[in-house]
C-alpha positions as CSV (number, residue, x, y, z in Angstrom):
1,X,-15.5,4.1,6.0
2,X,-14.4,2.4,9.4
3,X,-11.7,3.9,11.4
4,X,-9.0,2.5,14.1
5,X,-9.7,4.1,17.4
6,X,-6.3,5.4,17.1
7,X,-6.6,7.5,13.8
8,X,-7.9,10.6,14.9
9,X,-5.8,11.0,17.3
10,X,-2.5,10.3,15.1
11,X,-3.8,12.2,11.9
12,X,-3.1,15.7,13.2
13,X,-3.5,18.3,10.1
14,X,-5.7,17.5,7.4
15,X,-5.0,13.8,6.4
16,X,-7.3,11.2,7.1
17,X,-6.5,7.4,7.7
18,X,-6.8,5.6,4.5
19,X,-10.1,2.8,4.7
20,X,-9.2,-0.1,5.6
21,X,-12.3,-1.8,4.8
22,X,-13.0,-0.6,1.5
23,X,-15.6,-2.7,-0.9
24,X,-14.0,-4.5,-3.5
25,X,-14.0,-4.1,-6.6
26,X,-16.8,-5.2,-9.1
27,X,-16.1,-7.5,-12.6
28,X,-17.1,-4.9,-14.5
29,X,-14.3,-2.6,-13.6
30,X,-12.3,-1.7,-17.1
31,X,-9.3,-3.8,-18.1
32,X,-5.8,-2.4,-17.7
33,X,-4.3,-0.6,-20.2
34,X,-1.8,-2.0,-22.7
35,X,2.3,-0.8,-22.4
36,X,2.3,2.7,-23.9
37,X,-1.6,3.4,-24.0
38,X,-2.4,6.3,-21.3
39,X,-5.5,6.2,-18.8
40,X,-6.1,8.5,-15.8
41,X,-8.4,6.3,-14.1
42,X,-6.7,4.5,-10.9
43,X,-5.8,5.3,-7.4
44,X,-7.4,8.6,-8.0
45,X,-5.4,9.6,-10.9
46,X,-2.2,8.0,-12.3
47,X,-2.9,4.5,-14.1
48,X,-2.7,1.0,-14.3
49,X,0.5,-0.7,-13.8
50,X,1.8,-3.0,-16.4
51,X,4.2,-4.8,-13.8
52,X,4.3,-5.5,-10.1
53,X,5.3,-8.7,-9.2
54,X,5.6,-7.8,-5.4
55,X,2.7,-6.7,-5.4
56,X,0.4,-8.3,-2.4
57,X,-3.2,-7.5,-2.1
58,X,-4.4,-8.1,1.5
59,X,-7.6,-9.8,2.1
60,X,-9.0,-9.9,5.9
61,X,-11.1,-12.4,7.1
62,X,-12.3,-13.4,3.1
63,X,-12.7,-9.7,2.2
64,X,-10.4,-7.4,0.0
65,X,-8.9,-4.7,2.3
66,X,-5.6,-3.2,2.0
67,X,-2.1,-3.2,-0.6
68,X,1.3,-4.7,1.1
69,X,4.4,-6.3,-1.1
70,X,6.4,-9.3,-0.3
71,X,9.5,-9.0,0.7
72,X,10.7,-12.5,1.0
73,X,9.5,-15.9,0.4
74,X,7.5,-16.1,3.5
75,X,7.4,-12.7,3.9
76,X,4.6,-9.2,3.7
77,X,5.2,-6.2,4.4
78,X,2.1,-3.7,5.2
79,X,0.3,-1.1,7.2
80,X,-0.1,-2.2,10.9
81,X,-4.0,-0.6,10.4
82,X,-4.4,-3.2,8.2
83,X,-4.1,-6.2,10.5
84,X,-5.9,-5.6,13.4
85,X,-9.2,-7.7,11.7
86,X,-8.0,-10.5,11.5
87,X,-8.2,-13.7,9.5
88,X,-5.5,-12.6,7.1
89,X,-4.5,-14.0,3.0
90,X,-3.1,-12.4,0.4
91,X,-2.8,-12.7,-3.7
92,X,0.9,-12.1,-4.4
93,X,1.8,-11.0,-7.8
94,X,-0.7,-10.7,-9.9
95,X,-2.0,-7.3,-11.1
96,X,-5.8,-8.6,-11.3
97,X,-6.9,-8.6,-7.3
98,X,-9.2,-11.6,-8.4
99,X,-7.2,-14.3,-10.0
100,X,-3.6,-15.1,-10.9
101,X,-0.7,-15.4,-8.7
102,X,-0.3,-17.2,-5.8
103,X,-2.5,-17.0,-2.4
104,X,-1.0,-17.8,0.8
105,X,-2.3,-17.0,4.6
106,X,-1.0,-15.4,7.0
107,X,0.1,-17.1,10.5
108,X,1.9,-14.6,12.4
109,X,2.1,-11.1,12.7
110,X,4.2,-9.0,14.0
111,X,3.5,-5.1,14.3
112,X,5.6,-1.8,14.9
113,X,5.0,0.8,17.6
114,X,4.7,2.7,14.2
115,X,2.1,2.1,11.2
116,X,3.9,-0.7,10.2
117,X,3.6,-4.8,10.0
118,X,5.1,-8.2,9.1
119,X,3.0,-10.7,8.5
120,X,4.6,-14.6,8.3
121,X,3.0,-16.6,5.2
122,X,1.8,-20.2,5.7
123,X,4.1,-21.1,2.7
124,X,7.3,-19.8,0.4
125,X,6.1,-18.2,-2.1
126,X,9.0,-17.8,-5.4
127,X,8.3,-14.4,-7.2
128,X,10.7,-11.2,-7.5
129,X,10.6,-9.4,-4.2
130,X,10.2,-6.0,-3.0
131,X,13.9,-4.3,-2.1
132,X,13.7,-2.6,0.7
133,X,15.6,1.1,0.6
134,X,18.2,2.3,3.1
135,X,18.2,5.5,4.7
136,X,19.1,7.9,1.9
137,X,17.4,6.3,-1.0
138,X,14.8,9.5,-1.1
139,X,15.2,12.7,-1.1
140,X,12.9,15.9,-0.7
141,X,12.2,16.6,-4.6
142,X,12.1,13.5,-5.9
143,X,9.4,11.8,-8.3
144,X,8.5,8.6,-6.6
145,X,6.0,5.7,-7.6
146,X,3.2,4.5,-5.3
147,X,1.0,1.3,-5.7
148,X,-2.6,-0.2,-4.4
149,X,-6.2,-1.5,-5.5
150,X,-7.8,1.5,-3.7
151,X,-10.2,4.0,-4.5
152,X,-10.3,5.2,-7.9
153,X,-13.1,8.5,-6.9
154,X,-13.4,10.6,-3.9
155,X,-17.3,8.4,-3.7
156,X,-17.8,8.9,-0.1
157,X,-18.5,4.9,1.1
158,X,-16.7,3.6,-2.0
159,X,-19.0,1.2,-2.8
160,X,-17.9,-0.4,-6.6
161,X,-15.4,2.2,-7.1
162,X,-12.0,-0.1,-6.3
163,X,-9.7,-0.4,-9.0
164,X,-9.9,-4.8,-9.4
165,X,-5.7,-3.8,-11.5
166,X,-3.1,-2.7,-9.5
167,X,-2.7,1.3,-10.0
168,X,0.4,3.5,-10.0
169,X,1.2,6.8,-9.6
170,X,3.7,9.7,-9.4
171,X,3.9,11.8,-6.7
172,X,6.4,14.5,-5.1
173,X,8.2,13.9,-2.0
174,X,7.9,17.1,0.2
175,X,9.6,16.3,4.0
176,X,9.3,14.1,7.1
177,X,6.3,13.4,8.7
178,X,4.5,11.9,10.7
179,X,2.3,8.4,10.1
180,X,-1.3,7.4,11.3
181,X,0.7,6.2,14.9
182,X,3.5,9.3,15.2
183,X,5.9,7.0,13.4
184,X,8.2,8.5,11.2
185,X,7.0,9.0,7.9
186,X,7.6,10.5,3.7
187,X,5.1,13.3,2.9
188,X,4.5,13.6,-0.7
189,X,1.9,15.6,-2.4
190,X,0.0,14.8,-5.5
191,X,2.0,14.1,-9.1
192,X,-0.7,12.7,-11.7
193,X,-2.6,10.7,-8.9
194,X,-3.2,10.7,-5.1
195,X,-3.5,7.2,-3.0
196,X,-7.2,6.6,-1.5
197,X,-8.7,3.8,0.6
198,X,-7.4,0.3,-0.4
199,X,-4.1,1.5,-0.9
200,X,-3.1,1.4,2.7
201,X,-0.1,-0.8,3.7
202,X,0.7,-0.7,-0.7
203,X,4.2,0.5,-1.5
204,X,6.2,4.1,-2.5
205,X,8.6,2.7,-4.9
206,X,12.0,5.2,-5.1
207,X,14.7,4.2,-8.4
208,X,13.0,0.9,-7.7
209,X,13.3,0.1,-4.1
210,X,10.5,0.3,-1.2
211,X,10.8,3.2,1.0
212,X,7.4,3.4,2.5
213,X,4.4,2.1,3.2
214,X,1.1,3.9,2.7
215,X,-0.4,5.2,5.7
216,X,-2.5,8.3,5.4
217,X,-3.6,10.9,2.7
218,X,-6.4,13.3,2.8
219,X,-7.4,11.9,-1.1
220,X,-6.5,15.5,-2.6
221,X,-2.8,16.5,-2.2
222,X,-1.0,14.7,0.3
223,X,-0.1,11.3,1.0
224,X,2.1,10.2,3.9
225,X,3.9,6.5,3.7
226,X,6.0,5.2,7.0
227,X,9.7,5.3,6.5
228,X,10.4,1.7,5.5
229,X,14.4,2.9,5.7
230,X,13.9,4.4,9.0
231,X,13.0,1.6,10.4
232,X,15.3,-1.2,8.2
233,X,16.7,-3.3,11.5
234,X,13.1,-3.5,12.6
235,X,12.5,-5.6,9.9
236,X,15.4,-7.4,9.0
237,X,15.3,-8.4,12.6
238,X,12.0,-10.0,12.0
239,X,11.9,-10.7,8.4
240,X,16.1,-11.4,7.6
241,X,15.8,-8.8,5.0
């Protein structure tokens, strides 16, 4: 698993940066489930989900990285660690990582002191867009929903071992944190699933709006995402949303 330089130092504790340049997934990885069948497979945990047409997966440079949402027609939303390659194009709403959707590139980026980036789309793409949260739409205790085509094992270099369907799971929010760059950040800790590497830059869902963006998790327990709310006129100054 490759590491930003800056990761180490920023991932004070026990969590480790989530890989950004995870392998993709292979063909032969199971179909999702139908609406009201159960499976415990994805992220590691949780289980496929049966709607996400936000959803963004992040390829760099040809090759399948990282998780981000759109947030408006030109719009992504992601993990600053998951820009720095390069050569950026995503697959916007479609739960299969390989087909479906629309693609678009990327042709500017803009990135936060924290873990945290905007990246402008070569063209408008119409689907239903993330909401973004305000400050106040989590709270310590609450069950939240995050997202991502990332590991589905703890399998060391992940090699074949992507989910290629978008994955969900539940997990706890505990307190503020802090994310991979000492930005402010949601802890949570495991629910039926933990996010792994691919999920970076994917979304925590809260009542249905985006409060954070995956940032680090130590693939056991904890998981922390970077305040989307904190950091609201960052974006809207950027983004208009």
């Amino acid at each position: 698993m490759r590491t930003h330089r800056l990761w180490a130092a920023a991932v004070a504790a026990a969590l480790s940066v989530l890989a950004l340049f995870a392998p993709a997934a292979t063909a032969a990885d199971p179909a999702p489930a139908r609406a009201g069948a159960t499976t415990v497979r994805p992220i590691i945990g949780g289980g496929y989900a049966q709607s996400g047409p936000w959803a963004a997966r992040l390829l760099s440079n040809g090759r399948e990285t990282c998780s981000a949402t759109i947030i408006a027609p030109t719009w992504i939303l992601t993990a600053k660690h998951c820009v720095t390659g390069g050569g950026l194009s995503f697959r916007i709403g479609s739960l299969d990582q390989y087909s479906g959707g629309t693609t678009a590139n990327g042709v500017q980026t803009y990135t936060h002191s924290a873990d945290l980036a905007l990246v402008r789309l070569d063209r408008s793409v119409s689907t239903t867009y993330a909401r973004l949260g305000q400050p106040g739409s989590v709270t310590v205790g609450q069950n939240v929903q995050v997202y991502g085509w990332g590991a589905t094992s703890q399998c060391g270099s992940e090699a074949n071992c992507q989910s290629r369907y978008l994955k969900v799971a539940n997990v706890t929010v505990t307190s503020g944190c802090r994310d991979a760059y000492n930005g402010s950040a949601i802890c949570a800790r495991r629910g039926d699933g933990i996010t792994a590497g691919g999920d970076s830059g994917g979304p925590m869902m809260a009542g249905g709006v985006q409060v954070g963006v995956a940032s680090t998790s130590d693939r056991q327990t904890t998981t922390a995402y970077t305040n989307v709310t904190a950091y609201r006129s960052w974006i809207q100054s950027i983004a208009g949303v």
